[in-house]
C-alpha positions in Angstrom: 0.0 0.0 0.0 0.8 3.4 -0.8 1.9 4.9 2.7 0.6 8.5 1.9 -2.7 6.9 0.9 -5.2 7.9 3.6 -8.2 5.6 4.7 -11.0 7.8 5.3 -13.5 6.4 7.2 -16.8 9.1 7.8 -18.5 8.4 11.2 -22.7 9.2 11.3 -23.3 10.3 14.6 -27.3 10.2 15.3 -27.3 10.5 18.8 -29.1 14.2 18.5 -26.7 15.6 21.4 -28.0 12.9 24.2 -25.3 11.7 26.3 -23.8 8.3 24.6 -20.9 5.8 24.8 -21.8 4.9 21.5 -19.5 7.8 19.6 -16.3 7.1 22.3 -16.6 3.7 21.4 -16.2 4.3 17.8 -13.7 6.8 18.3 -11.6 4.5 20.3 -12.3 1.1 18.0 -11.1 3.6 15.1 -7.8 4.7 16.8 -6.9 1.1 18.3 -7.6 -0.1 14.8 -4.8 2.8 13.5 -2.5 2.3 16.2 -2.8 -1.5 15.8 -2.0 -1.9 11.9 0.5 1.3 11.3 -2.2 2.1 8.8 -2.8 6.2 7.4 -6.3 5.9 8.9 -8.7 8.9 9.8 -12.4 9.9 10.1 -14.3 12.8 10.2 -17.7 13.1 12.4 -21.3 14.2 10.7 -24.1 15.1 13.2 -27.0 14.3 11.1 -29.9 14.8 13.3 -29.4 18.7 14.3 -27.5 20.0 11.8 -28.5 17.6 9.0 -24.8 16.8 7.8 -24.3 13.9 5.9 -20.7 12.8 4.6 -19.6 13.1 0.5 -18.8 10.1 -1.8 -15.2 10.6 -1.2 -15.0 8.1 1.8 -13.9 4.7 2.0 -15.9 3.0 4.8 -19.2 4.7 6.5 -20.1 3.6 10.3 -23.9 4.8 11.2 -24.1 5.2 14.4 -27.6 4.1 17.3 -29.4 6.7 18.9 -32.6 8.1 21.2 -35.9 8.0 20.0 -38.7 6.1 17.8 -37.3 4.8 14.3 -40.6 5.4 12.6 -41.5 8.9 14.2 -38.8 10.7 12.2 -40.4 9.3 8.8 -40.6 12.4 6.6 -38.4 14.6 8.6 -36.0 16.5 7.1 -32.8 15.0 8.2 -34.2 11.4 8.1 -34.7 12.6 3.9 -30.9 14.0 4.0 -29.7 11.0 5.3 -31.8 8.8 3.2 -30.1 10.8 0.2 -26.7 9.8 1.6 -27.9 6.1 1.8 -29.4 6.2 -1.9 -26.5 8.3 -3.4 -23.9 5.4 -1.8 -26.4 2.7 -3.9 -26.1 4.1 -6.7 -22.6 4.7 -6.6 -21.7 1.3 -5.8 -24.2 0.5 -8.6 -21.9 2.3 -11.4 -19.7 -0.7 -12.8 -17.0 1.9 -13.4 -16.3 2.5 -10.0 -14.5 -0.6 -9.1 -13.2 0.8 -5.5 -16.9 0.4 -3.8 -18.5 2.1 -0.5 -18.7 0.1 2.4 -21.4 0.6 5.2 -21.9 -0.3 8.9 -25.0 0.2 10.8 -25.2 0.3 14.3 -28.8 0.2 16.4 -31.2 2.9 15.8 -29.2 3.4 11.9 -30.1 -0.4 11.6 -34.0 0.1 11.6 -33.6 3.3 9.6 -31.9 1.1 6.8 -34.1 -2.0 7.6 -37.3 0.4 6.8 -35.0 1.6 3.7 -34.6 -1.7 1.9 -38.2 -2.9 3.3 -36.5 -6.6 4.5 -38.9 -6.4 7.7 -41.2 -4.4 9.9 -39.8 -2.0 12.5 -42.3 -1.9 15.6 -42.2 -1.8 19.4 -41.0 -3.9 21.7 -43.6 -4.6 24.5 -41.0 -3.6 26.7 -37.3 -2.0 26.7 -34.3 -4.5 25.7 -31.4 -3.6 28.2 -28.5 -5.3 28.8 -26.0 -7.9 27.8 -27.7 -10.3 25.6 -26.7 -14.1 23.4 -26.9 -13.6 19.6 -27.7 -16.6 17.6 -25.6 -17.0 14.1 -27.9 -18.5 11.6 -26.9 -21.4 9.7 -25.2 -19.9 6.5 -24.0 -17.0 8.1 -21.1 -18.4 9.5 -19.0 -17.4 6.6 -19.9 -13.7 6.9 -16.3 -12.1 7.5 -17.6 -9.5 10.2 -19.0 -12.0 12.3 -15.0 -14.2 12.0 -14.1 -15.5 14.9 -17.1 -15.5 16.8 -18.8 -17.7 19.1 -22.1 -19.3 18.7 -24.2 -17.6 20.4 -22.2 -14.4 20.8 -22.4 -11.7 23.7 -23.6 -8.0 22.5 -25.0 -5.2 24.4 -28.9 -4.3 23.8 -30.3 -0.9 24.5 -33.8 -0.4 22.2 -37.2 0.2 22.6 -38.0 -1.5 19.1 -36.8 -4.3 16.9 -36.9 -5.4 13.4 -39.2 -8.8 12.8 -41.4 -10.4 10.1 -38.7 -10.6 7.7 -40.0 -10.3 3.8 -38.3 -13.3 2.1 -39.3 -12.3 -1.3 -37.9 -8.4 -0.8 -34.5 -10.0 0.9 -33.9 -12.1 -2.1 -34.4 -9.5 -4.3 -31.9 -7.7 -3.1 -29.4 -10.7 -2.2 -29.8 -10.0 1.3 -29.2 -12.4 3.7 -30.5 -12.5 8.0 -26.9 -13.0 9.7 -28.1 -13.1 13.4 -31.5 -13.4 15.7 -32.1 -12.6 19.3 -31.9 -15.0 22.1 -34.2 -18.6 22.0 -37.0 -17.9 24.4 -39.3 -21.0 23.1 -41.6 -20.1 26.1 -42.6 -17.3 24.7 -44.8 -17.0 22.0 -43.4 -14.0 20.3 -41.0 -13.4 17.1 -37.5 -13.5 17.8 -36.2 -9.9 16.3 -33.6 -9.8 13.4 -30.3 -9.0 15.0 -27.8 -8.6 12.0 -28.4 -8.6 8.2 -26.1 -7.9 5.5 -28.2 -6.1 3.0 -25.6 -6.2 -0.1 -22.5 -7.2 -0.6 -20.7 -3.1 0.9 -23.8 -2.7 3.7 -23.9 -4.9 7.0 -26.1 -3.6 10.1 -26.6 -5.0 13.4 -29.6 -4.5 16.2 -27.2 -5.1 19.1 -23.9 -2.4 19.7 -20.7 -4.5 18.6 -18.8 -1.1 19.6 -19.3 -1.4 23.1 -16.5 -1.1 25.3 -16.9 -3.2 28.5 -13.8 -1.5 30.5 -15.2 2.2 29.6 -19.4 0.8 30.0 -18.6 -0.7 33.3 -17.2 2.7 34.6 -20.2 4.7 33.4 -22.5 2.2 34.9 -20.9 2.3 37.9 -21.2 5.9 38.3 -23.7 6.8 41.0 -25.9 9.0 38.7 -26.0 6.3 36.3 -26.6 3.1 39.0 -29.5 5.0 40.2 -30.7 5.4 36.3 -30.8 1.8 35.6 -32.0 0.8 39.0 -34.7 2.8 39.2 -35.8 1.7 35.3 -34.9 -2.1 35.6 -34.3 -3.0 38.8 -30.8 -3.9 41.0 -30.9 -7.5 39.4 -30.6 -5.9 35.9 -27.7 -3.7 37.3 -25.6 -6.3 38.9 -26.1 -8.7 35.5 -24.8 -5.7 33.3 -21.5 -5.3 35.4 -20.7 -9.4 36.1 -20.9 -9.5 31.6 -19.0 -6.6 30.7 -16.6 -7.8 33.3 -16.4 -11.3 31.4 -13.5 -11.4 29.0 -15.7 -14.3 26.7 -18.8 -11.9 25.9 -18.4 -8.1 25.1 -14.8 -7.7 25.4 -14.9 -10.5 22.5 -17.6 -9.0 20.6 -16.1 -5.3 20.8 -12.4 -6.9 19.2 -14.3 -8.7 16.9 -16.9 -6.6 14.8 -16.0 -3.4 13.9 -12.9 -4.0 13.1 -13.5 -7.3 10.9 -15.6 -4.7 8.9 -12.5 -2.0 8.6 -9.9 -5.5 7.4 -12.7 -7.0 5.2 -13.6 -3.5 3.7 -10.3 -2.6 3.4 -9.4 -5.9 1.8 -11.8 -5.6 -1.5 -10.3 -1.8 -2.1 -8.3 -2.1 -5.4 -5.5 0.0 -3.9 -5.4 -1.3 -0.4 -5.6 -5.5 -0.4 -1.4 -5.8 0.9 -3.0 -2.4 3.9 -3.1 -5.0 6.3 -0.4 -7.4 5.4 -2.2 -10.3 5.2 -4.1 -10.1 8.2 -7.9 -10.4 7.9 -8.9 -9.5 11.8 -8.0 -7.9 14.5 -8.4 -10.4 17.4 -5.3 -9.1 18.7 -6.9 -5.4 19.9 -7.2 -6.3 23.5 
């Protein structure tokens, strides 16, 4: 690789100014990634929800980031139609056969049901009550040889923060677009109610996932252990749901695995199918090694 060639990765922030760990996850997964690899790597930040920026086609990877608030509310808004530009300009780009160095996407949470209702592969509704905490994630049979999910366990450990979920899948409409369901909540066959869709790849450059794959157990357990926070959760799920929270991010085999795994298997695979950048990463595929 060219060592004054820059990766430019453009980072969607959607959190609408609330108070997240979502964007110092990124940012950290991002420099790690750098540091890790002695790659040229850098990203610029887009806060789509106030001030309606979205980035230009002049990126390499894209990582949409969760957020507050109801999926479907925001329909017809004007940043949801700004960002929906950004989404349909990156289809057709990666439509043009002349463009042979493609844009990759990655979305995270709340950007996952906006692109879910986008490509119509499912309903988006709400849950009959809030998923919080540290959750199993079941790899569907064929999906094992998805390159984002390498290395993973079966089920997997993710942390789950959402008031909705994406269900019903539409067969026909996933076909069509040569979309495949990677990953579905936890087996609850005592309850009678759909199991949500947790990860789909929705082309061969756009992946998405329900869960947060960024999240940083070390830096999570600290802000859940503050005493602002601790009486948050408490007082909306319970002690119980507290003390579970801490004793997983605390367990090196669930979302310290999951946050070495993901994000940056997307950055190596993406980074892999760029004409100019296959020898980037010298061979190496993952980065199972970040810890």
């Amino acid at each position: 690789m060219d060592e004054a060639k820059h990766i430019r990765i453009a980072v969607l922030d959607l959190y609408e100014g609330a108070e997240n760990q979502g964007m110092r996850c990124i940012r950290e997964i991002l420099t790690s990634y750098r540091e890790h690899h002695g790659i040229n790597l850098v990203w610029e930040e887009f806060e789509v929800r106030i001030k309606h920026q979205v980035p230009d086609l002049s990126f390499d990877l894209y990582i949409s980031s969760g957020g507050p608030g109801s999926p479907l509310e925001s329909a017809g808004s004007e940043w949801e139609n700004v960002y929906f530009g950004w989404l349909r300009n990156i289809e057709l780009f990666n439509a043009d056969p002349a463009h042979s160095a493609k844009k990759f996407v990655f979305f995270i949470c709340h950007s996952y049901q906006l692109a879910c209702r986008h490509f119509g592969v499912g309903q988006v509704t709400r849950r009959r009550s809030t998923a919080f905490g540290v959750f199993p994630v079941h790899i569907l049979p064929g999906a094992h040889g998805e390159p984002v999910f390498e290395n993973l366990r079966d089920p997997f450990y993710s942390v789950d923060s959402r008031d909705f979920q994406v269900i019903q899948p539409d067969y026909v409409r996933i076909r069509q677009l040569g979309a495949k369901i990677l990953a579905i909540e936890k087996d609850r066959p005592h309850v009678p109610l759909e199991r949500a869709m947790m990860a789909i790849r929705f082309n061969p450059y756009m992946i998405g996932t329900q869960f947060h794959p960024e999240a940083d157990a070390t830096g999570m357990s600290m802000y859940l252990q503050r005493e602002d926070k601790k009486e948050t959760v408490i007082n909306s799920h319970g002690l119980e749901k507290w003390k579970s929270m801490i004793e997983h991010l605390d367990d090196p085999d669930k979302i310290r695995w999951t946050y070495q795994q993901v994000l940056p298997n997307f950055i190596s695979s993406s980074l892999a199918q760029l004409p100019d950048n296959k020898s980037a990463l010298h061979g190496s595929r993952t980065a199972s090694s970040l810890q």
